[in-house]
VOBA-1610 file (N, C-alpha, C; in pm, whole numbers, padded with zeros to 5 digits, always signed):
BEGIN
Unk-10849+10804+24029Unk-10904+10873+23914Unk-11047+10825+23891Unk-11131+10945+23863Unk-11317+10857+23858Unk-11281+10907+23737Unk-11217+11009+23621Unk-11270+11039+23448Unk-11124+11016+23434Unk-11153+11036+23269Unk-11037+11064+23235Unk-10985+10930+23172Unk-10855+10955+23100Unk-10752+10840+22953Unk-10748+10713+23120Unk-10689+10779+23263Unk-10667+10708+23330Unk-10760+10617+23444Unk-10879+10667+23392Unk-11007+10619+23480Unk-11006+10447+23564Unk-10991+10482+23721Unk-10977+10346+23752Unk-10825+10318+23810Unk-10736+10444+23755Unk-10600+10397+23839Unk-10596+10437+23976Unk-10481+10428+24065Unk-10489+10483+24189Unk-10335+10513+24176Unk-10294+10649+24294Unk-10157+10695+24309Unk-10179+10803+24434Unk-10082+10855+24439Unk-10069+10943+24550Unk-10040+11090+24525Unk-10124+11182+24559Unk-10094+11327+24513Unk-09956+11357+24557Unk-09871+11406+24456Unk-09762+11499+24461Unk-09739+11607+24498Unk-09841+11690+24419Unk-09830+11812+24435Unk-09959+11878+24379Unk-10036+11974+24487Unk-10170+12038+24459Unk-10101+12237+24396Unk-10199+12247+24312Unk-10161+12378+24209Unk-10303+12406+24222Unk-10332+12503+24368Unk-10408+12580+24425Unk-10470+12663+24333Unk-10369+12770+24260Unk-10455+12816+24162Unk-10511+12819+24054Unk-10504+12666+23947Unk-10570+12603+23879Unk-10633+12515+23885Unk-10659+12499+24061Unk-10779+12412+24077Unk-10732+12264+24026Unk-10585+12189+24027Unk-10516+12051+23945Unk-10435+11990+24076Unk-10427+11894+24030Unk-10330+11791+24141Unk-10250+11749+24043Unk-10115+11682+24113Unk-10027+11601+24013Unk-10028+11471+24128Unk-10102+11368+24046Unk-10100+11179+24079Unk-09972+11102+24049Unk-09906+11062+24133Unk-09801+10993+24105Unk-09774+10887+23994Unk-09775+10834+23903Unk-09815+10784+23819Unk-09912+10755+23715Unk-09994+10855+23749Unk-10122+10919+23636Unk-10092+11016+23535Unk-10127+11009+23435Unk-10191+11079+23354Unk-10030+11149+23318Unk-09971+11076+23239Unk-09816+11047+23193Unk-09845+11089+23074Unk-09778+11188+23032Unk-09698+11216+22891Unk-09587+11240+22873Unk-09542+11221+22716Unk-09446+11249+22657Unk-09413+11346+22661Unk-09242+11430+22704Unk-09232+11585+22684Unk-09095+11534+22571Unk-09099+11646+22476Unk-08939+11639+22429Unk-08798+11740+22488Unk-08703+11651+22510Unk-08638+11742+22622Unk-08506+11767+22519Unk-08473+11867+22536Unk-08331+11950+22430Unk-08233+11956+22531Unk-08153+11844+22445Unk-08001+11848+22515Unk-07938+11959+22556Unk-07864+11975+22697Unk-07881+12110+22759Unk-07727+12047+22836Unk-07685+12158+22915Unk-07509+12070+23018Unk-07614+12044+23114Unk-07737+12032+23143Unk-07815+12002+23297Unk-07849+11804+23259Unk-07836+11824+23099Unk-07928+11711+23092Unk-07865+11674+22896Unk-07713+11631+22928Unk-07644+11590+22821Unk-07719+11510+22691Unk-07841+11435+22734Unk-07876+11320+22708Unk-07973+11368+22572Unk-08060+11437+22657Unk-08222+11486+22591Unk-08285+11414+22561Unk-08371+11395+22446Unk-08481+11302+22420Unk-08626+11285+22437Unk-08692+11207+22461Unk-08863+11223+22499Unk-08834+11136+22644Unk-08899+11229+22721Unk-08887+11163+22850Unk-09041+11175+22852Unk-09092+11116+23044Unk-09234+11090+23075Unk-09236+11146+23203Unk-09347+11245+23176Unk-09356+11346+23326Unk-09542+11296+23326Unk-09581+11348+23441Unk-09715+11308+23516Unk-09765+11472+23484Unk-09891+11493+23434Unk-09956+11636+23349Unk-10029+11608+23494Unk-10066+11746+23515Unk-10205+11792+23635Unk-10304+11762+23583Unk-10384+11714+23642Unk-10572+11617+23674Unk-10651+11721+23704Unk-10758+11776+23673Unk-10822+11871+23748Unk-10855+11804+23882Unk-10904+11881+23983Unk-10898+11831+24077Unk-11045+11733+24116Unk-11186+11769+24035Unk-11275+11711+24022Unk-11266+11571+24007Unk-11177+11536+23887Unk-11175+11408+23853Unk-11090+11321+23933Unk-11060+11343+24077Unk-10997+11253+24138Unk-11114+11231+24287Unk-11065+11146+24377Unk-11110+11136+24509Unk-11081+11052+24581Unk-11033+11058+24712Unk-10971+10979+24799Unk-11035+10856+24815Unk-10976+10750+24848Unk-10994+10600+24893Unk-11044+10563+24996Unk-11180+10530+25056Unk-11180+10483+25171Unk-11069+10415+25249Unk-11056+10363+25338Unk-10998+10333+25413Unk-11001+10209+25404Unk-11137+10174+25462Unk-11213+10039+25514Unk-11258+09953+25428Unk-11279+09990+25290Unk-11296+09922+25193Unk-11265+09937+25026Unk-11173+10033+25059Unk-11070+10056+24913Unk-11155+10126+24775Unk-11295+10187+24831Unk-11368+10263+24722Unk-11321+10405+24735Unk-11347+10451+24572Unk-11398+10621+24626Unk-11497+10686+24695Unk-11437+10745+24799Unk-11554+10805+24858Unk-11529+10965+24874Unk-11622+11060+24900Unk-11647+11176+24933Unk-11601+11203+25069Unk-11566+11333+25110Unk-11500+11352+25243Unk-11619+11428+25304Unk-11640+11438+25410Unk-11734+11531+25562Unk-11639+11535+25611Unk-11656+11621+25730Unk-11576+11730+25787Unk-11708+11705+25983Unk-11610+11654+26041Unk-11709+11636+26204Unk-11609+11722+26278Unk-11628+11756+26413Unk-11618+11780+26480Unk-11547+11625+26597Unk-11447+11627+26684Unk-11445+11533+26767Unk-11315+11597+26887Unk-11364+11585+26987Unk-11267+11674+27114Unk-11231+11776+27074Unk-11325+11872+27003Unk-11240+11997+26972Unk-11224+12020+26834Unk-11179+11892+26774Unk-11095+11948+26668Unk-11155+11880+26559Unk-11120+11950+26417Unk-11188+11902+26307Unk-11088+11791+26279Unk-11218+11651+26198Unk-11122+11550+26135Unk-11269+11486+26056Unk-11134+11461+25945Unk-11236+11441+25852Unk-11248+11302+25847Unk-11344+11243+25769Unk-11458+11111+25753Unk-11502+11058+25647Unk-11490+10936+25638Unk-11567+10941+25448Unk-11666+10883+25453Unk-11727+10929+25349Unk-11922+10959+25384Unk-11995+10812+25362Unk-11930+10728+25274Unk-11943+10597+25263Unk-11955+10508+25355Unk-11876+10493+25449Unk-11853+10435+25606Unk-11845+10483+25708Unk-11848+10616+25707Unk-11847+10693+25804Unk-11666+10685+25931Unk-11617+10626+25875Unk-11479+10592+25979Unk-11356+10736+25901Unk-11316+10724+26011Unk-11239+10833+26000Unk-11102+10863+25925Unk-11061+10962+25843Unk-10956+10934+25784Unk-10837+11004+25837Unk-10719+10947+25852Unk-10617+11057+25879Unk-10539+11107+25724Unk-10499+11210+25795Unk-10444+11321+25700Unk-10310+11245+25654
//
């Protein structure tokens, strides 16, 4: 996370929501929902789900030295693989 209540944490994308442009971070950016006792979910109560990040306010980890960095896009035998612009070493997917 570079903005944001969670600025400074780190997690792993869950799940990308293509058409609002949001990611869901595995342990980021947590709220409260209130949940109504239901036969799926006897219990109910306020549970804690992870809200979507726009996708701006996040960015992958170097590799080589555990910063945020920006991604490029090279060319190598053919095939595209991407790089982070900081160190230039390569990232896998």
């Amino acid at each position: 996370m570079i903005a944001g209540k969670d600025k400074g944490k780190e997690g792993t994308v869950s799940k990308v929501l293509n058409a609002k442009n949001r990611v869901i971070v595995k342990g980021v950016n947590m709220i409260k929902k209130h949940q109504k006792a239901s036969q799926t979910n006897p219990q109910g109560g306020i549970i804690d789900i992870e809200a979507p990040i726009h996708a701006s306010n996040v960015m992958l980890i170097d590799p080589s030295n555990n910063e945020p960095t920006r991604l490029g896009v090279r060319v190598e035998d053919g095939h595209k693989v991407r790089f982070a612009k900081k160190s230039g070493e390569t990232i896998d997917k």
